[in-house]
C-alpha positions as CSV (number, residue, x, y, z in Angstrom):
1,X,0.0,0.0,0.0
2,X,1.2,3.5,-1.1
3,X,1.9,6.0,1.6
4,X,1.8,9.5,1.6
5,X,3.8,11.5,4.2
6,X,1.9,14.8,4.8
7,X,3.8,18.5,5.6
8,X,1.3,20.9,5.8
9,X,2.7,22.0,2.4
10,X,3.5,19.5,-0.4
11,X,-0.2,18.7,-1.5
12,X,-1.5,19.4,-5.0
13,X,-5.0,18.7,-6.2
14,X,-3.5,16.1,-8.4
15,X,-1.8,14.1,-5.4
16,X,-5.0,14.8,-3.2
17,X,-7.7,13.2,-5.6
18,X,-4.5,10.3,-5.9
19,X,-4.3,9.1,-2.4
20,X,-8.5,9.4,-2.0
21,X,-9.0,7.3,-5.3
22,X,-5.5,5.1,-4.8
23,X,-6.5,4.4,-1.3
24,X,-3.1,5.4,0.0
25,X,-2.4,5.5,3.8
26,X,-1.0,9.4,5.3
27,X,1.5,10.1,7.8
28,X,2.8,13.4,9.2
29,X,6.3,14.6,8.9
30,X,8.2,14.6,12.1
31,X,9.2,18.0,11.5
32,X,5.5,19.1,11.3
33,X,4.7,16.5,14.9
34,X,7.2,19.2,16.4
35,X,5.1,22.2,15.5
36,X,2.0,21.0,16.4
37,X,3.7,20.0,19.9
38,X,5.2,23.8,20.4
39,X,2.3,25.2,19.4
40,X,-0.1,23.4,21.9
41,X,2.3,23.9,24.6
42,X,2.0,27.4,24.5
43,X,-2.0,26.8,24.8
44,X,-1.5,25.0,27.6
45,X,0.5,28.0,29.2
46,X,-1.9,30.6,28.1
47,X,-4.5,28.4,30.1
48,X,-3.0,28.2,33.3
49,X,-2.1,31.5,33.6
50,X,-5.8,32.7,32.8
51,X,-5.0,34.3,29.6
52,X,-8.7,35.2,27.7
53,X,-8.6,34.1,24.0
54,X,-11.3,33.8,21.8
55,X,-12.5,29.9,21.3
56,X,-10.3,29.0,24.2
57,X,-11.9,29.9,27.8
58,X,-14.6,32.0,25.6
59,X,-17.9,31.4,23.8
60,X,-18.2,31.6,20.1
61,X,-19.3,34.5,17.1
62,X,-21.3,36.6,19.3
63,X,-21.0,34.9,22.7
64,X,-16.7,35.6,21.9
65,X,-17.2,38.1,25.5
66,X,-18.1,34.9,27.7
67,X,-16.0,33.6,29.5
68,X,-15.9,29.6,30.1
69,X,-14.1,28.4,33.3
70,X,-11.3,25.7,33.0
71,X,-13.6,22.9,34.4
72,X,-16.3,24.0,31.8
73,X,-13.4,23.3,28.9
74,X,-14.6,20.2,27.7
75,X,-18.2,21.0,27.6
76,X,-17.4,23.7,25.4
77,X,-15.8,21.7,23.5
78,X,-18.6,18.7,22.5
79,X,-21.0,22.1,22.9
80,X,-19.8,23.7,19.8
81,X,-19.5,20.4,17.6
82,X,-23.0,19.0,18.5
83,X,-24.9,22.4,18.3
84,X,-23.4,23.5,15.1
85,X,-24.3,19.8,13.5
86,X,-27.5,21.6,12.1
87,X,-26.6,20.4,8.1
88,X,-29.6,19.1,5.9
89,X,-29.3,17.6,2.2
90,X,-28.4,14.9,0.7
91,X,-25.6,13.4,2.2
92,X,-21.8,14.0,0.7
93,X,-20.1,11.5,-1.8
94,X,-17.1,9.4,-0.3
95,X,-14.8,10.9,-2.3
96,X,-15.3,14.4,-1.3
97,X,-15.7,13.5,2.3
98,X,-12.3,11.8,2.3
99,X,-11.1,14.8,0.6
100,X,-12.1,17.2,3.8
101,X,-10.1,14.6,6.2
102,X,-7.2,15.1,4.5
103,X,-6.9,19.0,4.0
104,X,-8.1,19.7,7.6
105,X,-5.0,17.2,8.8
106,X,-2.7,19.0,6.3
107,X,-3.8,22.6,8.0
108,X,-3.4,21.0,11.4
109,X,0.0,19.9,10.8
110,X,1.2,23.2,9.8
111,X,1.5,24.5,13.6
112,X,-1.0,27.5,14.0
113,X,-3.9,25.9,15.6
114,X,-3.1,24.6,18.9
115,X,-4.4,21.1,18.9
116,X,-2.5,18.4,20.6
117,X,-0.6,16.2,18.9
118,X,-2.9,13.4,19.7
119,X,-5.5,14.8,17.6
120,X,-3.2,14.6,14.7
121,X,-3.0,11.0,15.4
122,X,-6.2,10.7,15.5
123,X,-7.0,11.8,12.1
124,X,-4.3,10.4,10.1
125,X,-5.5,6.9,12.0
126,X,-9.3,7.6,10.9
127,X,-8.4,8.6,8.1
128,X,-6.0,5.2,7.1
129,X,-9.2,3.2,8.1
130,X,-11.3,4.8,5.3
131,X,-14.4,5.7,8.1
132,X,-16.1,7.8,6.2
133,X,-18.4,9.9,8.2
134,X,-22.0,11.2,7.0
135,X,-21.7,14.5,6.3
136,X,-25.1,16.6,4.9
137,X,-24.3,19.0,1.9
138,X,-25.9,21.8,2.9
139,X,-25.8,24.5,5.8
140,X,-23.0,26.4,5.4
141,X,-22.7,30.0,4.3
142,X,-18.7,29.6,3.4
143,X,-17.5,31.9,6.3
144,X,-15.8,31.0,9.5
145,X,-15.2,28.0,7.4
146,X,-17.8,25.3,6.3
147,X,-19.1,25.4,10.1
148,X,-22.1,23.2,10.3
149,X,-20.6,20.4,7.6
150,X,-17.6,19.9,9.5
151,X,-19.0,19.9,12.9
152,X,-21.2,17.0,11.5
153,X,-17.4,15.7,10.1
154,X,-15.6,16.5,14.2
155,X,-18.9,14.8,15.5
156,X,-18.0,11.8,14.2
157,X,-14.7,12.0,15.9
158,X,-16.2,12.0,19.2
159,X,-18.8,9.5,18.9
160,X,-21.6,11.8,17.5
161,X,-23.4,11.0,14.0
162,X,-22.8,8.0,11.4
163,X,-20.1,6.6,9.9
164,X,-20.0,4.4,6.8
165,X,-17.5,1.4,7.4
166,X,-16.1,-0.8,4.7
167,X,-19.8,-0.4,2.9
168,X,-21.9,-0.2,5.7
169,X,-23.1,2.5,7.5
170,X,-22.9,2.3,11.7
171,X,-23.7,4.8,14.7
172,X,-20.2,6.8,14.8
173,X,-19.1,4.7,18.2
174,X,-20.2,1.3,16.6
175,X,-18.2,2.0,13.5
176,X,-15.1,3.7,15.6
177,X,-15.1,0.4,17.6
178,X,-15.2,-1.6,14.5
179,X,-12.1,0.3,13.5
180,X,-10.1,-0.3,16.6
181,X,-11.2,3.5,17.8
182,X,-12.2,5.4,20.3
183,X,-14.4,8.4,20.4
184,X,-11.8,11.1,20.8
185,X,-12.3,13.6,23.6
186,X,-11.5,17.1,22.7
187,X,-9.6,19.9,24.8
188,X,-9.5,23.7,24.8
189,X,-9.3,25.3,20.9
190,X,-9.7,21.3,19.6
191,X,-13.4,21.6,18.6
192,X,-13.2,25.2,17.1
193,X,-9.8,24.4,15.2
194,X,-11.3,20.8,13.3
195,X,-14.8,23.1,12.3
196,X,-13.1,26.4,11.2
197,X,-12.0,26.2,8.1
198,X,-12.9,25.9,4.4
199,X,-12.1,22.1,4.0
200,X,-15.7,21.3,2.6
201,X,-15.4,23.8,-0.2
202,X,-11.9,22.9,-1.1
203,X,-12.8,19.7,-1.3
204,X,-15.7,19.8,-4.0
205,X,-13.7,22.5,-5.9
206,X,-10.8,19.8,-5.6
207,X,-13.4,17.0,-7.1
208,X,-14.1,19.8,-9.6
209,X,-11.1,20.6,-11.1
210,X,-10.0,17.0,-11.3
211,X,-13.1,16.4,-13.1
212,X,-12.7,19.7,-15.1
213,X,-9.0,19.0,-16.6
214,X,-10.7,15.6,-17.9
215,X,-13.3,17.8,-19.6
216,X,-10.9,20.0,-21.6
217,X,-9.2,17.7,-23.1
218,X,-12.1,15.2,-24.0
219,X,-13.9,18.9,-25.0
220,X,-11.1,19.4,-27.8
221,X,-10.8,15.6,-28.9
222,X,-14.6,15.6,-28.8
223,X,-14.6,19.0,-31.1
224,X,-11.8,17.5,-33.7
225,X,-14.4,14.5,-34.5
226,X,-17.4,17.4,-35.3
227,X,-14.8,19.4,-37.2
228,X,-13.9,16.6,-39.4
229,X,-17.5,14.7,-39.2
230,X,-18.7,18.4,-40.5
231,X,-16.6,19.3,-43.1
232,X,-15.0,22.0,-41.6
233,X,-12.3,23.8,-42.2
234,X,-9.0,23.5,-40.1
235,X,-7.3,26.8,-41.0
236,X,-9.0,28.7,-38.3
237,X,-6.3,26.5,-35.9
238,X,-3.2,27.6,-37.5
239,X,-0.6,28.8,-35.2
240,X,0.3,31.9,-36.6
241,X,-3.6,33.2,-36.0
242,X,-3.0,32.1,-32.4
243,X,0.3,34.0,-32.0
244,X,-1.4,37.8,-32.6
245,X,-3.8,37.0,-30.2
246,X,-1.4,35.2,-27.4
247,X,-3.8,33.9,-24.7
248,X,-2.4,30.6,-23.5
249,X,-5.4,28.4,-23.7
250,X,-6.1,29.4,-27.1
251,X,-2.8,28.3,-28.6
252,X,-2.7,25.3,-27.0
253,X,-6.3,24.4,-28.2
254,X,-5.1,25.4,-31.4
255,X,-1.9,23.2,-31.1
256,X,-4.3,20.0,-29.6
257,X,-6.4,20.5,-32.8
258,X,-4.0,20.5,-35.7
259,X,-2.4,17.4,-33.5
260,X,-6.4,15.5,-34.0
261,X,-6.8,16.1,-37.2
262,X,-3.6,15.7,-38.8
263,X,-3.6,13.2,-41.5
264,X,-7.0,14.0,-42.1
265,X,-8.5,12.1,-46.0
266,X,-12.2,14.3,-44.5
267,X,-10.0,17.8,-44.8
268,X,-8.2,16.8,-48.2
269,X,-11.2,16.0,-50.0
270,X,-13.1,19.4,-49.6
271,X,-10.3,21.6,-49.6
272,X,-11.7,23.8,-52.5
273,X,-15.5,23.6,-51.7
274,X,-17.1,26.9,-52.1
275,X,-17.6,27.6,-48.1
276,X,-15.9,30.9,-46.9
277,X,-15.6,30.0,-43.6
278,X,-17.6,27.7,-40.2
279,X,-20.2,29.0,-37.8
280,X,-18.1,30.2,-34.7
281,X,-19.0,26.9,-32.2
282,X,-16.8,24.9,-34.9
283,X,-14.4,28.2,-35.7
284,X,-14.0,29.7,-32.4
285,X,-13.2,26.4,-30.9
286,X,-9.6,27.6,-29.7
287,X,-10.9,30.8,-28.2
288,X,-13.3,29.2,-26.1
289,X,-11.5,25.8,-25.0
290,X,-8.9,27.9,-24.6
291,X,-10.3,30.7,-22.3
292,X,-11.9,27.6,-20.3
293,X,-8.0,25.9,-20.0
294,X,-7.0,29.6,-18.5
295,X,-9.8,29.8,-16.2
296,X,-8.9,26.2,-14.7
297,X,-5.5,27.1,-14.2
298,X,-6.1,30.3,-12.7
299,X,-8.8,27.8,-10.2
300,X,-6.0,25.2,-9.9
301,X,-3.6,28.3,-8.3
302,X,-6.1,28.9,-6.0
303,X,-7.1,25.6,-4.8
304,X,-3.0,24.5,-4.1
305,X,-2.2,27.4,-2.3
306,X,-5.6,26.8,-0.3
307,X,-5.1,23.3,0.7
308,X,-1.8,23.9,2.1
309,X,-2.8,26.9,4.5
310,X,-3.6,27.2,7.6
311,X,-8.1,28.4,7.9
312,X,-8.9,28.1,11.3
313,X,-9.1,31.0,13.9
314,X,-7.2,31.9,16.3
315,X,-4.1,31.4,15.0
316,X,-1.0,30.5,17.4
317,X,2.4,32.0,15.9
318,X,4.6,29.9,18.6
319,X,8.3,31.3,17.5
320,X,6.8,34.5,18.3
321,X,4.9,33.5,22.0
322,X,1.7,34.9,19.7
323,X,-1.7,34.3,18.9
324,X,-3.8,36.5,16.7
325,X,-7.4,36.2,15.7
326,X,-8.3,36.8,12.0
327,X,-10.1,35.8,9.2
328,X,-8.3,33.4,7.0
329,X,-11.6,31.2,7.4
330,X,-13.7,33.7,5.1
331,X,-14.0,31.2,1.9
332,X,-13.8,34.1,-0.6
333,X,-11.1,33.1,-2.5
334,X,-12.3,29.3,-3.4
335,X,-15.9,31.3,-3.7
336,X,-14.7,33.1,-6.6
337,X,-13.1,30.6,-8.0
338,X,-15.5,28.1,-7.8
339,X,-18.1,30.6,-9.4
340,X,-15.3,31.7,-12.1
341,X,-14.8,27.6,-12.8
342,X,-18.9,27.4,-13.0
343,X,-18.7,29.7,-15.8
344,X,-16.1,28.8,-17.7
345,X,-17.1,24.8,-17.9
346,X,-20.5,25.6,-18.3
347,X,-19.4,27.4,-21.9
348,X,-17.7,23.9,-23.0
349,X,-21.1,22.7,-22.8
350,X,-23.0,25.9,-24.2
351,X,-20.7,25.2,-27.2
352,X,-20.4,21.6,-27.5
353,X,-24.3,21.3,-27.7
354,X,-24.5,24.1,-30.7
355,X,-22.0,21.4,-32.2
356,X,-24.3,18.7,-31.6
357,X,-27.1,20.5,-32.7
358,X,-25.6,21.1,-36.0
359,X,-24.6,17.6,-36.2
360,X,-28.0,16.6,-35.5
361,X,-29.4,19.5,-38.2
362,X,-29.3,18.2,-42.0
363,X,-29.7,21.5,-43.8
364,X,-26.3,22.5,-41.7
365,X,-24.1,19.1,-41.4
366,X,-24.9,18.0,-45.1
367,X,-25.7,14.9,-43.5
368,X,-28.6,12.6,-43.0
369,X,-31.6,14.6,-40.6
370,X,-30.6,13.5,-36.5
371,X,-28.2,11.2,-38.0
372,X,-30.7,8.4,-38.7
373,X,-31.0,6.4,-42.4
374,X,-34.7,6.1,-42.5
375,X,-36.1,9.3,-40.8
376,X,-39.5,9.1,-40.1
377,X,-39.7,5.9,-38.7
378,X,-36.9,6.7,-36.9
379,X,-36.2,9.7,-34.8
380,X,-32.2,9.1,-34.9
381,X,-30.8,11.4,-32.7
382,X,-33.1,13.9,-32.4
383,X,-34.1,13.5,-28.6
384,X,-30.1,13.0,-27.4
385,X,-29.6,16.7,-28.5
386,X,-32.8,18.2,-26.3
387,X,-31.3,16.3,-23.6
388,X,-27.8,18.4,-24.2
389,X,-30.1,22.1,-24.6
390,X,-31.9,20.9,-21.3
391,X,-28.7,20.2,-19.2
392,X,-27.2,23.1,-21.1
393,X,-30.3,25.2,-19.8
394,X,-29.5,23.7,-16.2
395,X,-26.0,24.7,-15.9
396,X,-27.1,28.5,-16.2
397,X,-29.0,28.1,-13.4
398,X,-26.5,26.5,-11.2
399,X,-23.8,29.2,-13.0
400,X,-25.1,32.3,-11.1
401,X,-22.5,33.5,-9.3
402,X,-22.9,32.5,-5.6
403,X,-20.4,35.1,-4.2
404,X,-22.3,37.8,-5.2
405,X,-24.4,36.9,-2.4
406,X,-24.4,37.3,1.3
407,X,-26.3,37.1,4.0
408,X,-25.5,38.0,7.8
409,X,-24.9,35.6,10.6
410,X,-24.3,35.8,14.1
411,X,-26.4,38.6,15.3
412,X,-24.3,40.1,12.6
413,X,-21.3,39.9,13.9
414,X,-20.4,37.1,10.6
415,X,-21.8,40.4,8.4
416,X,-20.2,39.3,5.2
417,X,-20.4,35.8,4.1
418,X,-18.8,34.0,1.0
419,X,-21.7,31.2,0.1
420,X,-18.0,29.6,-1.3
421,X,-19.6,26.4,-0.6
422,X,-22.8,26.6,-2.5
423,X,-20.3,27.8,-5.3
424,X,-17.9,24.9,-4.9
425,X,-21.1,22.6,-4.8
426,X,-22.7,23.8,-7.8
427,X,-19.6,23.8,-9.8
428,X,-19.4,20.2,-9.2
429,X,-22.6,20.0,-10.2
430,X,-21.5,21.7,-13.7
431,X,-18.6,19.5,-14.1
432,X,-21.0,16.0,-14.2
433,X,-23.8,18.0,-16.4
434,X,-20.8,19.1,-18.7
435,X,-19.5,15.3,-19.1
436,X,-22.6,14.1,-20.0
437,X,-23.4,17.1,-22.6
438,X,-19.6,15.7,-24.3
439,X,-20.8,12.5,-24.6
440,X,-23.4,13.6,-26.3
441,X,-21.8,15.4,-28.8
442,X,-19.2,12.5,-29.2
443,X,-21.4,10.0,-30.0
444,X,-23.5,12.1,-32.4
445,X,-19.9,13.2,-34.1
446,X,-19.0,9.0,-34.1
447,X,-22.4,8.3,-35.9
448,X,-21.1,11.1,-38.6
449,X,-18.3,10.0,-39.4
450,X,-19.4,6.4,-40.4
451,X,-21.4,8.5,-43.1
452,X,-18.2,9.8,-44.6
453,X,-16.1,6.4,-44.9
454,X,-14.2,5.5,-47.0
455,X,-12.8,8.6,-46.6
456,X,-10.1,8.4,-42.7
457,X,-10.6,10.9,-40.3
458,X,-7.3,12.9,-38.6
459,X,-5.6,10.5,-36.7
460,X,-5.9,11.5,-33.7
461,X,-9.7,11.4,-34.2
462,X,-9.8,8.0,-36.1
463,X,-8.3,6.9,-32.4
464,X,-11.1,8.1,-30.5
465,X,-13.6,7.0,-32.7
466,X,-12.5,3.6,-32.7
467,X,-12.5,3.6,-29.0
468,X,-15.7,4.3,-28.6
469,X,-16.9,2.4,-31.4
470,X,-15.5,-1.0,-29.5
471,X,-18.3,-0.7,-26.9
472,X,-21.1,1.5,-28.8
473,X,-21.5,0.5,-32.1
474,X,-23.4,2.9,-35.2
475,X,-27.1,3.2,-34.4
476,X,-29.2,1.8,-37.6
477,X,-32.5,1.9,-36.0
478,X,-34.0,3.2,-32.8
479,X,-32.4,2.1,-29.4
480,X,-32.6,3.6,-25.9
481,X,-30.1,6.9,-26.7
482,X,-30.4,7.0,-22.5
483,X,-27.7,3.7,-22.3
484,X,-25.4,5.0,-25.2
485,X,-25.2,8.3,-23.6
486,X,-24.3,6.8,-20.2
487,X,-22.1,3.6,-22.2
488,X,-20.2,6.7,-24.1
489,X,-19.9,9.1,-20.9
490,X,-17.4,5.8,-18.8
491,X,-15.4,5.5,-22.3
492,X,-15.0,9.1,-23.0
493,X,-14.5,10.0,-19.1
494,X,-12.8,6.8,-18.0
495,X,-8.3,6.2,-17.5
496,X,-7.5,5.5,-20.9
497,X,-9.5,7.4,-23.6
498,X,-7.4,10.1,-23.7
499,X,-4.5,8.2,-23.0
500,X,-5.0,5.9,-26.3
501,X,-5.7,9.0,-28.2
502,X,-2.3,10.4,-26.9
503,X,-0.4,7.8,-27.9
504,X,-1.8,8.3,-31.6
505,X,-1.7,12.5,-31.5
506,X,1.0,12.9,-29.6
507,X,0.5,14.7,-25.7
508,X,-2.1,17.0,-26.1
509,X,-1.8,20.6,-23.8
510,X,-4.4,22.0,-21.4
């Protein structure tokens, strides 16, 4: 079993989504143990000698002016965690939940939130048994962290709430016990450090991005096969048009098309037809892909430097004998990004469904109407394409931006919220709408190009059409279009599609 030693620093969204799919077991670096150590110590002086710190010996948002006395410590403690477990919604995916373990240790480890060491051991054990606790999506309003998610998330710590346990779902103290666990009981700062912080949101905008790098490149291999299927016209992709209009994304779109279609016997053989020039969804292709690729990077910035920070509050600076209370909970960073990521992927499938529909249109494609032989007695692909415009429709929906929002808290002393959460959530959202609006497109683009053989696509897109053509094969008469999409959405989506088409184009850029 792989193991991955944890520094408070050295994750990446990449290694994150590896070690939650891989199943890899975490440990902290010694170095980072220390920290953690130095930093609770100093707690534990600041406590004795009656020092008042926010979260510590007082009550929470606006009860911070109450004092709690040292014997009252622990009820404060299970206090906080139980009465901020006040999430509803469906319950979060595995995945994502694993995801939220692992970033909250990360932050711990760094040093600034006075938690004992033991906690940390704690974790990284729970976390290496894969308990996965039941976490309700929604309740949070993305400030002073994802409060009421991870409360349900610390609850399970202590023996609160459900866990799901090698497929089974338990009481949190059944499923701890199964594990070789006990509830952990929490000390002063414990409960507020594990529920401050932006762990949930980073963890579907994590899910997210890793689901949105898959959809840029299967968005330009899935645009070469309508480019070709269509007749188009690939001189819209030269490099030199890219060059006096450098955005990064759009040359390397460019670059990833002219890689797909090379070889092309489609492009050869109407090379001095009378068109002028394609409607923009199949000309524009590099613009758009390619402001999408610089919008994920720009979210990809954001999430790695979030991951590896330290969210909670107060923070314990223990070199300087410090500690400080500030906002580094306030989600408004992964809130923008999440809503700037909701845009962007929602255009791949605004203009991969205008693709389809041309595909799908005969008086446009110069193919047969929906793609069917015998129209009329059957509908071909007619239906596939409303089901693209309807999920297109959806996505602008769940696109409006939720950080424009906000909505006081906390006898308004939480005045300005980020609703990054909701963001993060619906962009997730996005991302699975978008995959299934591709493989729509795809195997509408597949079902064109059989009409054009003998003549061979690029090669590149020959590839991917023959991938997809080993598990769905051309539609001759009417067939539930409901199990191709879904059959087409695990090949196009799965390890090796793009990998196979790779090895054929060569690497292809996002």
């Amino acid at each position: 079993m792989k193991t991955f030693k944890l520094n408070g620093n050295n994750l990446d969204f990449i290694k994150a989504m590896e070690i939650v799919k891989e199943g890899y077991t975490v440990t902290a670096a010694a170095e980072s143990i220390k920290k953690v150590a130095k930093s609770r110590e100093l707690v534990e002086k600041w406590i004795k000698e009656g020092e008042i710190i926010y979260g510590i010996n007082t009550g929470f948002g606006e009860f911070k002016d109450v004092v709690i006395s040292k014997e009252q410590t622990k009820d404060l403690q299970r206090n906080l965690i139980v009465s901020h477990s006040a999430g509803v919604g469906d319950i979060i995916e595995d995945d994502i939940v694993r995801l939220m373990i692992l970033f909250r240790i990360n932050s711990l480890i760094k040093g600034h939130s006075g938690v004992r060491t033991e906690l940390i051991h704690f974790l990284i054990k729970f976390f290496n048994k894969k308990l996965i606790p039941q976490i309700p999506q929604q309740g949070s309003v993305g400030c002073s962290g994802d409060l009421a998610p991870l409360a349900h998330l610390a609850g399970t710590f202590i023996g609160e709430g459900e866990i799901k346990f090698k497929g089974r779902i338990y009481k949190s103290a059944e499923a701890l016990k199964r594990a070789g666990l006990k509830p952990f009981v929490l000390s002063s700062k414990e409960g507020l450090a594990l529920i401050n912080g932006t762990q949930m949101m980073s963890a579907f905008l994590c899910k997210a991005v890793y689901e949105s790098v898959k959809l840029v490149k299967s968005a330009d291999i899935t645009a070469a096969i309508t480019v070709d299927a269509t007749k188009s016209t690939d001189r819209a992709y030269e490099d030199k048009i890219q060059k006096i209009r450098p955005h990064k994304g759009q040359i390397e779109t460019a670059y990833n098309l002219r890689k797909l279609l090379a070889g092309s016997e489609i492009m050869k053989s109407h090379e001095t037809c009378s068109k002028v020039q394609d409607a923009y969804s199949i000309r524009c292709i590099p613009q758009v892909h390619g402001a999408v690729k610089d919008a994920l990077n720009y979210c990809i910035r954001v999430l790695n430097t979030e991951i590896n920070s330290v969210t909670d509050n107060p923070l314990i600076f223990a070199d300087e004998g410090q500690h400080r209370e500030g906002g580094n909970f306030h989600g408004e960073p992964l809130a923008l990004a999440s809503d700037f990521l909701k845009i962007a992927i929602s255009e791949l499938g605004n203009i991969s469904e205008r693709r389809t529909a041309r595909l799908v249109d005969g008086s446009l494609s110069g193919l047969p109407r929906f793609l069917t032989e015998h129209g009329g007695l059957n509908s071909g692909f007619m239906i596939a394409q409303y089901t693209a415009a309807s999920l297109v429709s959806e996505n602008k929906a769940l696109a409006h931006p939720a950080s424009v929002d906000s909505i006081p808290t906390s006898a308004n002393q939480e005045d300005h919220n980020s609703m990054g959460s909701i963001a993060s959530r619906m962009c997730y959202e996005i991302a699975k709408n978008v995959k299934n609006i591709l493989a729509i497109e795809i195997l509408c683009a597949c079902q064109a190009l059989d009409f054009l053989k003998p003549l061979k696509p690029g090669r590149g897109v020959q590839k991917a059409h023959e991938i997809v053509r080993k598990n769905v094969k051309f539609v001759s008469s009417d067939t539930n279009m409901s199990g191709l999409i879904d059959k087409t959405k695990k090949i196009v989506f799965g390890n090796d599609f793009c990998f196979f088409v790779e090895k054929v184009s060569g690497k292809l850029k996002y």
